[in-house]
C-alpha positions as CSV (number, residue, x, y, z in Angstrom):
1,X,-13.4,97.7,22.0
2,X,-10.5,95.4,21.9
3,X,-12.7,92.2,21.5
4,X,-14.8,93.9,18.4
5,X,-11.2,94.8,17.0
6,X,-9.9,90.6,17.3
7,X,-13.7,89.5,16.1
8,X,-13.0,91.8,12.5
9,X,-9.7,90.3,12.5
10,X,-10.6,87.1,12.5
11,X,-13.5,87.2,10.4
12,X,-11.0,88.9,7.8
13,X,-8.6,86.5,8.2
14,X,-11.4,83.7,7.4
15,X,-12.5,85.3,4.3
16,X,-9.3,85.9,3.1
17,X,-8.2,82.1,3.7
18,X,-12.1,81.2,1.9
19,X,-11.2,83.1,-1.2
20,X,-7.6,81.9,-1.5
21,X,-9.2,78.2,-1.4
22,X,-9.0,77.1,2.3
23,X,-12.1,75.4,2.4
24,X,-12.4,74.6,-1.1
25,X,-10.8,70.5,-0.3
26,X,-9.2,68.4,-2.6
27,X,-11.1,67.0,-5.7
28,X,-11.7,63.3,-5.4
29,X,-9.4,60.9,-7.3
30,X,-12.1,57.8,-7.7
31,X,-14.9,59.9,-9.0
32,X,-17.1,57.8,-12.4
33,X,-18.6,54.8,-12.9
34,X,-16.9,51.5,-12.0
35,X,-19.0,48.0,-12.7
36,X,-22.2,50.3,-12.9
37,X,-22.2,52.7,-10.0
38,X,-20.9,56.0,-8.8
39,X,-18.6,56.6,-5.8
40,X,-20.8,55.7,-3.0
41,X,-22.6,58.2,-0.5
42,X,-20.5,59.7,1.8
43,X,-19.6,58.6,5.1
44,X,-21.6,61.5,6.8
45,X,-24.4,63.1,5.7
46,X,-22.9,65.6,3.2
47,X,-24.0,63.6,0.2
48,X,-27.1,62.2,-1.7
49,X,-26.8,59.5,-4.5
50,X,-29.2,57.7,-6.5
51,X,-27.8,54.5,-5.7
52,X,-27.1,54.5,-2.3
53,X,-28.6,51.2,-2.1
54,X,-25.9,49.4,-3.7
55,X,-23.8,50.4,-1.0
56,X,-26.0,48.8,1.9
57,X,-22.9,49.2,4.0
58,X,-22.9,52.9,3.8
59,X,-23.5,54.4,7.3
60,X,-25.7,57.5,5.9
61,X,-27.3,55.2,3.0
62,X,-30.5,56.4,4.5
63,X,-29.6,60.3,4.5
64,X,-28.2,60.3,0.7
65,X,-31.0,58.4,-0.8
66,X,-32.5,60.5,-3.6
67,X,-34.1,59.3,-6.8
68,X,-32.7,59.3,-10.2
69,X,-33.7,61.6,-12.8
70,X,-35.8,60.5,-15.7
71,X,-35.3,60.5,-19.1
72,X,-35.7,63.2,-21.2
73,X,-37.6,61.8,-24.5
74,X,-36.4,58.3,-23.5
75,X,-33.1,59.4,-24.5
76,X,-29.5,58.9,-21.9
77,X,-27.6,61.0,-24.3
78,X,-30.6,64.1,-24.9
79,X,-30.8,63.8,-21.3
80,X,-27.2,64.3,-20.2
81,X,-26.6,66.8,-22.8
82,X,-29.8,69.2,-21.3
83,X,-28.4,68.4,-17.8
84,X,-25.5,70.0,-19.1
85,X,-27.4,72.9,-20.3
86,X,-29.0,73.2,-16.8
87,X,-26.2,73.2,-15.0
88,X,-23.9,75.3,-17.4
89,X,-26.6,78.5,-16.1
90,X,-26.7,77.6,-12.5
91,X,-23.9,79.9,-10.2
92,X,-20.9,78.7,-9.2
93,X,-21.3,75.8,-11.7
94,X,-18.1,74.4,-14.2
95,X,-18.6,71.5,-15.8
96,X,-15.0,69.1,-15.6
97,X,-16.2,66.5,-17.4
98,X,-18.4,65.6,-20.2
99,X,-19.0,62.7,-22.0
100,X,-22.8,61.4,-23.7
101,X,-23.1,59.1,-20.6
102,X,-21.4,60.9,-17.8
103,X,-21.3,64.6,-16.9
104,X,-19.0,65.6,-13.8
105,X,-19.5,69.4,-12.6
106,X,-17.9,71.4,-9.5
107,X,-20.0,73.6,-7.5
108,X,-18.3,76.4,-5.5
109,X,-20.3,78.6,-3.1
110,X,-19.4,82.7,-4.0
111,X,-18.6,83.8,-0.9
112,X,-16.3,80.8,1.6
113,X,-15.5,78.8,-1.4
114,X,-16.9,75.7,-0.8
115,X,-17.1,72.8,-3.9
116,X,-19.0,70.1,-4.4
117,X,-18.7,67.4,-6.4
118,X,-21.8,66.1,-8.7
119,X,-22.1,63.3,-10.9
120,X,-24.4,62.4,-13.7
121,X,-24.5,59.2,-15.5
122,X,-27.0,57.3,-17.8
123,X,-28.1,53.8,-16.8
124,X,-28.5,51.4,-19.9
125,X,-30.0,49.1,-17.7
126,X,-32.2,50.8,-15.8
127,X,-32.7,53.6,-18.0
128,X,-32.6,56.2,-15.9
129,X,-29.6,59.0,-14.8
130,X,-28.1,57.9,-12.0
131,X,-27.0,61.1,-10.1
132,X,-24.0,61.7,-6.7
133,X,-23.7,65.1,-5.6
134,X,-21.2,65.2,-2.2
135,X,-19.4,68.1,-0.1
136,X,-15.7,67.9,-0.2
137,X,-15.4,69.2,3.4
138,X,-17.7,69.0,6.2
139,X,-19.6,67.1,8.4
140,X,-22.7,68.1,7.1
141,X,-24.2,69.6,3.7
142,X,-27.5,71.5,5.6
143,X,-29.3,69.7,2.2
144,X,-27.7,71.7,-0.3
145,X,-26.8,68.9,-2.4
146,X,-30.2,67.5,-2.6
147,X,-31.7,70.7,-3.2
148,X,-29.5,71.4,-6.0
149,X,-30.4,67.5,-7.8
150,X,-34.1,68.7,-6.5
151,X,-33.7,72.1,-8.3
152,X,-31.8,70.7,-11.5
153,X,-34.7,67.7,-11.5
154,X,-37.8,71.0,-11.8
155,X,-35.8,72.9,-14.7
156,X,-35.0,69.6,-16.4
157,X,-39.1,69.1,-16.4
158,X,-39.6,72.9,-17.6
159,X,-39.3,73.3,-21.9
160,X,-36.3,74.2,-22.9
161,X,-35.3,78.1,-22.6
162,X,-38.2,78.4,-20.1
């Protein structure tokens, strides 16, 4: 009885420190584009990043690699500015920064409070979005941050409203 008594406790006490931001981690100070690229992947594999292969010294360059998302009518700024829209209507979603190139949103899971940190930005050159989307805190992100690019990729392909 005792045990089942400490195991409530403590599960209590973990939610409590969840929602008061415990696990929430410090947003990143050297997040946007610098000579052309985003941040590069992280060091473990909590991350996924368009252009992982500019950073060919990144040890989980292999683990973030994820394409980058197409053009919606050939257009950087149309294209950021329906990411936007997308990502405005998904949970747990605020968007910190917008610009028509760039786009910077926070993900927070409802229930331990976890954030992410995703980044959008059009190529000129390339002409493409180049996309980063990383865990603040852990060792590993179980491939939520590619399923989320995956998942914003699909409604970004669907007509608008649909």
């Amino acid at each position: 009885m005792q045990f089942a008594i400490w195991i409530i406790v403590i599960a209590v006490a973990v939610l409590l420190s969840a929602r008061l931001g415990a696990f929430s981690g410090r947003a990143p100070n050297n997040l946007g584009v610098r000579d052309g690229r985003l941040k590069p992947p992280s060091k473990t594999p909590n991350s996924v990043s368009s252009q992982a292969d500019l950073w060919p010294d990144a040890p989980q360059r292999a683990y973030a690699r994820i394409e980058p998302i197409a053009l919606v009518d050939g257009d950087g700024k149309a294209t950021i500015a329906r990411i936007a829209q997308v990502v405005e209507a998904l949970p747990g979603a605020r968007i910190v920064e917008r610009r028509d190139d760039y786009l910077y949103a926070q993900f927070t899971t409802a229930v331990m409070r976890f954030v992410d940190d995703v980044e959008f930005w059009f190529d000129p050159v390339a002409a493409v979005v180049q996309v980063r989307s990383a865990s603040r805190v852990g060792r590993k992100d179980l491939g939520v941050n590619r399923v989320r690019i995956e998942s914003i990729r699909a409604r970004l392909a669907a007509p608008p409203g649909g």
